[in-house]
N, C-alpha and C positions, 0 to 999 in steps of 0.2 A: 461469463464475459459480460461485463458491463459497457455499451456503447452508447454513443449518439456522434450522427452523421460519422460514419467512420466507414464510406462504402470505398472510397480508394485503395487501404490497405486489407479490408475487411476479408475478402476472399482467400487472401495470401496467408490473415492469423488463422483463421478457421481451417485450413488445408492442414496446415503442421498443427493442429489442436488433434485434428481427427485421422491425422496419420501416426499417430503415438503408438508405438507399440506393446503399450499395457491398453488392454481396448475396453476394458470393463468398467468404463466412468460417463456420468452423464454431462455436458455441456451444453448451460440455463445460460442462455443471453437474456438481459434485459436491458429493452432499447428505451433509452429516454426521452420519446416522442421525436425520432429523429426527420429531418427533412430530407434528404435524400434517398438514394435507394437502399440503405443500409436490411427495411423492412423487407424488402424485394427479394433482397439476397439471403438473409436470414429465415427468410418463408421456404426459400428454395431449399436452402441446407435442410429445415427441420422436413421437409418432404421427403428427402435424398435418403436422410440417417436417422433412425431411430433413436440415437443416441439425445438427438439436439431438441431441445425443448426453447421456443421463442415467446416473451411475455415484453409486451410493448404499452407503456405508459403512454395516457392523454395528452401530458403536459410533460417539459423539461422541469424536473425538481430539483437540479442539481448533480454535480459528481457524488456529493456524499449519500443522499439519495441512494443512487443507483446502486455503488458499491456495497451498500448495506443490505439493499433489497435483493440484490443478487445470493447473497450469503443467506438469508432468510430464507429465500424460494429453494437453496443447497440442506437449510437445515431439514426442511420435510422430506429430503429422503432418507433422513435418519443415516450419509453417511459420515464415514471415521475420518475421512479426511476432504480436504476444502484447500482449491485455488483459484484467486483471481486470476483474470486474463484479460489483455486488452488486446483492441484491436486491430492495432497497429504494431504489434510486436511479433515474434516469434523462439519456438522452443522448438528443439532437435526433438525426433524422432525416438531417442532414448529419455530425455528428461523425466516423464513420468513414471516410469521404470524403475529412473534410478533414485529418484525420491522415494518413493515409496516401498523397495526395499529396504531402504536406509532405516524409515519410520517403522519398518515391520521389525526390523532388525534391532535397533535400540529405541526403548521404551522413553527414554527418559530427551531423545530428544522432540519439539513440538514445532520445527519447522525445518523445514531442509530445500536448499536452493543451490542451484548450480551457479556456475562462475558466470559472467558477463561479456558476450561480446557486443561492440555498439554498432548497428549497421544505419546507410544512407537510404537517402527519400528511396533510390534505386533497388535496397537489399545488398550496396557490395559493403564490403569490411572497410568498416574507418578504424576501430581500437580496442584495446580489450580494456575493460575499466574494474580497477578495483574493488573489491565488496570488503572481503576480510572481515566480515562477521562467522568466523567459525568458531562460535561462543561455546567450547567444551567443559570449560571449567564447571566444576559442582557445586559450589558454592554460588549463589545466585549473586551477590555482592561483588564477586570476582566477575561474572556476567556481566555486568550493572555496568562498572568499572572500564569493561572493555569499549559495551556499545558509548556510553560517555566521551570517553576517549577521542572515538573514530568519527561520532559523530557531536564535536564538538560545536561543529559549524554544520548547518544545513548540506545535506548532498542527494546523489542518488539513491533512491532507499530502492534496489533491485531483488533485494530477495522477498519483500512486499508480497512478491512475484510465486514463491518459492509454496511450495506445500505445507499445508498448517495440519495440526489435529483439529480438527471440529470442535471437541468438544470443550479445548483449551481456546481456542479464539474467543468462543460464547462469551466468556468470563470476562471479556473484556468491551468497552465501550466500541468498539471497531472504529470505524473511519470517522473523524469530527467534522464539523466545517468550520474547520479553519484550516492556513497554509502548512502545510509538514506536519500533517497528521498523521501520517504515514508513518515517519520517524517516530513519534510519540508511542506509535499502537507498537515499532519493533522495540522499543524498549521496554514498554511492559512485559510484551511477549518472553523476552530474554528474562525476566522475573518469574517464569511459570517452567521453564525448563531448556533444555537445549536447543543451539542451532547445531548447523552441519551444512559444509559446504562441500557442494561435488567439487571436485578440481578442475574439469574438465568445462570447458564453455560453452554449455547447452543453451543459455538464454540468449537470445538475440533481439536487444531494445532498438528500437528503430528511432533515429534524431531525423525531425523534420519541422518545418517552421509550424507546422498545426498540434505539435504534442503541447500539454497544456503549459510544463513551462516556458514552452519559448511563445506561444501564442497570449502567455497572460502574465509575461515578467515582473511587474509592477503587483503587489502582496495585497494590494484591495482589490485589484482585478481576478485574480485567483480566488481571493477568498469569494469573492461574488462567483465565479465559476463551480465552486465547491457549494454553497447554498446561495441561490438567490436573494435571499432576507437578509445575505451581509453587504448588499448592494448600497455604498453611500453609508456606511454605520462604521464607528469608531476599531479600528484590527488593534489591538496590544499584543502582539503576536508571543511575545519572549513571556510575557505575564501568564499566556493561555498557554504556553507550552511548561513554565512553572506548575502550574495549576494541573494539567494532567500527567503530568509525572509524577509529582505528589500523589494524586488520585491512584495513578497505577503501583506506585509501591503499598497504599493503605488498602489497595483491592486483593491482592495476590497473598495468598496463603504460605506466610513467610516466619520461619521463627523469630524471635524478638533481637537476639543477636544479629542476623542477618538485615532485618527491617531496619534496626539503627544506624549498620553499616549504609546500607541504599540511601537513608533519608542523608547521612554525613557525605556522602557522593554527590547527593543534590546542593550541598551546601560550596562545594568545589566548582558545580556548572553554575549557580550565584554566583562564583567570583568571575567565572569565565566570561559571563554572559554581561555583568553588573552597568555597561556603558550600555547595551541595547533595553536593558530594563529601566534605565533611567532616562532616555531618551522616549521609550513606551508614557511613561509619565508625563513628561513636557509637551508629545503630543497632544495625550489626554486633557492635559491643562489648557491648550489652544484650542481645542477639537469645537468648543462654542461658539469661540471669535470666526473663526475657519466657517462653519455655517451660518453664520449671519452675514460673512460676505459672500457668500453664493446663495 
């Protein structure tokens, strides 16, 4: 679990963390020098349960930061499997269960996430939200294909959420800093092997005015949320999600047939995309004048 200042919801995610009933996993918070009691609570839990291990930064580095360091301090336990959590959301009582049969069950898939229900500041039921990554196809191209598709435009990237293999996450860049890296990292993922969706709506995301996109709607404010060093610097957002997409099909261990397919799929999200890539540009071309007047 990766937080900062998250003592509001914080007790609520950590209760259905440690009420799972697959009980044999460890949950590594790491707090990103938070101001509130978040430290308070999280000292309490790791006293409470052995399970809980709490590693608290000097300084706020950022979401990407966190998110990464979190996975890091997960890889020294040398285990098979690895998921984020935040902490302001919650997952049923069976969710890790049913992941993780699923992952013991078939080899070939490398993330497995249940369905989505969306709940309010209070915990009651606003809506169940679409995911529809249940990436089965063999073919890594047909994979490719789908995630493309779905996520032709920016959305909720919920299965984020969902249970990875360990040792297939490594392989990739994980979290960037910049906005909808998220999206970026399931699309390579969907390059290294299967998804798998529970049908049943175990995850429960929580909308509230403090989750990051409604708290940092504007893409340079986010990106500064994601690292501090994008505070005030030039975002080409569409260019940087060009750029590791490419990255992530030339990283994945992909036959040549397949690879070509992947790279001619990117060639289709350039046609989709081609107004906000060109617009990235114009900015870029102002981006000088723009700081000489402030």
């Amino acid at each position: 679990m990766q937080v900062f200042n998250g003592a509001r919801f914080l007790r609520e995610a950590l209760d259905s963390l440690l009420s799972q009933s697959f009980e044999e996993f460890q949950l590594i918070i790491s707090d990103n020098a938070s101001t509130d009691e978040t430290e308070t609570i999280c000292r309490e839990y790791e006293n409470l349960d052995r399970r809980v291990g709490y590693h608290r930064s000097p300084e706020n580095r950022g979401a990407t930061w966190n998110y990464n360091h979190v996975f890091q301090l997960a890889q020294a336990q040398v285990a098979p499997y690895f998921k984020w959590a935040s902490h302001d959301d919650l997952c049923a009582a069976s969710y890790l269960e049913r992941c993780i049969e699923t992952l013991d069950s078939y080899p070939q898939v490398v993330l497995c996430y249940a369905r989505t229900a969306i709940i309010g500041e209070d915990g009651g039921f606003v809506k169940y939200y679409p995911d529809d990554l249940n990436l089965r196809a063999v073919k890594p191209s047909e994979r490719y294909r789908h995630f493309h598709r779905l996520y032709r435009h920016p959305r909720l990237c919920n299965p984020i959420f969902g249970v990875m293999r360990t040792n297939i996450l490594a392989k990739t860049p994980l979290i960037g800093n910049y906005v909808s890296t998220d999206m970026v990292l399931l699309g390579e993922l969907s390059l290294h092997g299967q998804f798998y969706e529970i049908p049943e709506a175990l995850f429960l995301r929580r909308d509230h005015p403090q989750a990051s996109v409604r708290a940092y709607p504007q893409y340079r404010d986010r990106a500064a949320w994601f690292d501090p060093h994008n505070k005030d610097k030039l975002q080409m957002n569409k260019w940087i999600w060009l750029r590791e997409y490419l990255g992530g099909i030339r990283r994945a261990a992909l036959p040549p047939v397949e690879r070509r397919r992947c790279y001619l799929e990117m060639g289709q999200w350039v046609w989709w995309n081609l107004r906000g890539l060109t617009k990235d540009i114009g900015k870029a071309v102002a981006w000088p004048f723009i700081n000489l007047q402030n």
